[in-house]
N, C-alpha and C positions, 0 to 999 in steps of 0.2 A: 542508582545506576539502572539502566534500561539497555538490554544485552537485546544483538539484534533480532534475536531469537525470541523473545519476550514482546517485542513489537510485531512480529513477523506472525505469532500468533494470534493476538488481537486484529492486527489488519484481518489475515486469512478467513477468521471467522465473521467479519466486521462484511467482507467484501460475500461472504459464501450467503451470508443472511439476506444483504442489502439486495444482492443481486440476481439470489434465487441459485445459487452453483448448488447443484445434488451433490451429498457427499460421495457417491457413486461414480459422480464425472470423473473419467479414469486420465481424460486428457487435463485434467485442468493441473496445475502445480504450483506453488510458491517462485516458479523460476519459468513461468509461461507470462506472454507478455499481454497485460491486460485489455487492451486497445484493438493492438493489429486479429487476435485473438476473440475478439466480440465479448469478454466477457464485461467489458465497463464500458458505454459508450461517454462522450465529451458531458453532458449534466452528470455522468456517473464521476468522471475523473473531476469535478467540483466538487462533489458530496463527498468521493474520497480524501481530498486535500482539506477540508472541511471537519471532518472526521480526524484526522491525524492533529489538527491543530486545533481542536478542541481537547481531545483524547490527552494531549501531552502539554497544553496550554503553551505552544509556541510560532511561530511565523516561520512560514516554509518561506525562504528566500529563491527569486526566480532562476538560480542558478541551482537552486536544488529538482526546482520542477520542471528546468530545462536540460536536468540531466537523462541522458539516454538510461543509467538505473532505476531511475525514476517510472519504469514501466512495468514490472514484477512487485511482488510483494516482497519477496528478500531484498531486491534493490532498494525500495522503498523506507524497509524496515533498515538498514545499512544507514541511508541517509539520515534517518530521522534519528536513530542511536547516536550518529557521530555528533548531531547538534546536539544532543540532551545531554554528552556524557562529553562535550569540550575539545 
């Protein structure tokens, strides 16, 4: 089982390395929206779908990465939990 908390921290560090977040960035959070936010631009949000579906060996279906939770990292980490655990 993969709790979304357990995803949420692999993302967060996954996303803080790939994309340069200082641990210090006080605005950044697990619940800021990665996009509208500047912290992933669109090649970034491939590497991260990329990343998740190598990381957990599964196919993000387009209703998952057209969901509007689909932009945070707890969002993220939520959807990907509910595919891996049924």
């Amino acid at each position: 089982m993969h709790s979304p908390n357990q995803v949420a921290e692999k993302l967060e560090h996954y996303v803080r390395t790939q994309f340069f977040v200082a641990d210090d960035d006080d605005f950044f959070s697990r619940d800021i929206h990665l996009w509208k936010e500047g912290y992933v631009d669109s090649t970034g949000a491939v590497e991260v779908i990329a990343f998740l579906e190598d990381e957990y060996q599964i196919r993000l279906p387009d209703e998952v990465l057209f969901d509007p939770q689909f932009t945070t990292i707890n969002g993220m980490a939520q959807r990907v939990s509910g595919l891996l655990n049924g």
